[in-house]
N, C-alpha and C positions, 0 to 999 in steps of 0.2 A: 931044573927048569921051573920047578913049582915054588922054590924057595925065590927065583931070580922076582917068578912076577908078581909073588909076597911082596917083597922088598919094595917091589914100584909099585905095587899100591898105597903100600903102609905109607912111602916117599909121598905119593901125588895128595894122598890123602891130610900128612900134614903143611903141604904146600900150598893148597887149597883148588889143587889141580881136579877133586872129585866134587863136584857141585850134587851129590845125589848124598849128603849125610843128612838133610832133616827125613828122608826117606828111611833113616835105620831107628828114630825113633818112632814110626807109625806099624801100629800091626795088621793093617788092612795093604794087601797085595792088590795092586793095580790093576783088577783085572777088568771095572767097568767103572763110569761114574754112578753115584748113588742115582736112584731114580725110583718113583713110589710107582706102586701097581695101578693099574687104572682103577677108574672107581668099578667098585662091586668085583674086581678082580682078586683074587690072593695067589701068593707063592707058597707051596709048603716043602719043605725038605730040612735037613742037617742044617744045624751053624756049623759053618768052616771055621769062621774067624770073626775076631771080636776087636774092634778099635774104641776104648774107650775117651780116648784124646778127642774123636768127631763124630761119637755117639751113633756106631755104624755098624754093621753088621751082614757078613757074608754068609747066603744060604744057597746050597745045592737045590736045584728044583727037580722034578723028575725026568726032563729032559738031559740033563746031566750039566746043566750050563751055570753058571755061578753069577748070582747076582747080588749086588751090594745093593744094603737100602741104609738110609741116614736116619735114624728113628727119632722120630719130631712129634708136634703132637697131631699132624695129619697124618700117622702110622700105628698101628698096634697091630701088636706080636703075641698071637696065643700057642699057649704049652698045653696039650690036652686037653685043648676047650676053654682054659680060664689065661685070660689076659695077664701080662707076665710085664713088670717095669723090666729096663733097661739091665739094673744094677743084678736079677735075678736071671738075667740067663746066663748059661753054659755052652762050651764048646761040644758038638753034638748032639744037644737038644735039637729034637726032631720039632719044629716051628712053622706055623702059619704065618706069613704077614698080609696084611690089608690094608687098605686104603679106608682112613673114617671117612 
C-alpha cells in the first residue's frame, strides 16, 4: 500500500499534478503568517526554525504557540541581552524578539 501511493506521488509529482514543490525548498512550516510584536511588546522562547531564503524565523513563546516573524529592520532579536544579526542565530537559541 505504501509502495502503491510512493509511486503516485513520485508519478503526480513529475506530471506537474503536485503544485506544493516550491514549498520543499522553504524551511519555514506554515504555521502563521510573519507578523512583528506590537510596539513595546516582545516574544521570547526557542528558535524552532530558521528560513534563510525570507529572512524569517520561528520562535516558541511561553504560551506554547509558534510564531513567525520576518526579521527586517523594524525587528531585533536579542540572545542574552545583546542584539544578535540574522546570519548569527541558531536553532534553539533561546531569543527575545521586539518591535524597534
Amino acid at each position: 500500500m505504501k509502495t502503491k501511493r510512493l509511486i503516485t506521488v513520485f508519478v503526480l509529482s513529475l506530471t506537474g499534478g503536485i503544485r506544493t514543490a516550491p514549498l520543499l525548498y522553504a524551511d519555514i512550516t506554515p504555521v502563521n503568517f510573519p507578523t512583528p510584536p506590537p510596539q513595546g511588546n516582545s516574544v521570547t522562547g526557542p528558535i524552532l526554525n530558521i528560513d534563510p531564503v525570507n529572512h524569517q524565523i520561528q520562535v516558541k513563546d511561553y504560551k506554547g504557540m509558534v510564531q513567525t516573524f520576518r526579521i527586517d529592520e523594524f525587528i531585533q532579536v536579542y540572545r542574552n541581552g545583546l542584539p544578535m544579526a540574522f546570519v548569527d542565530l541558531g536553532l534553539g537559541d533561546v531569543v527575545t524578539v521586539t518591535a524597534k
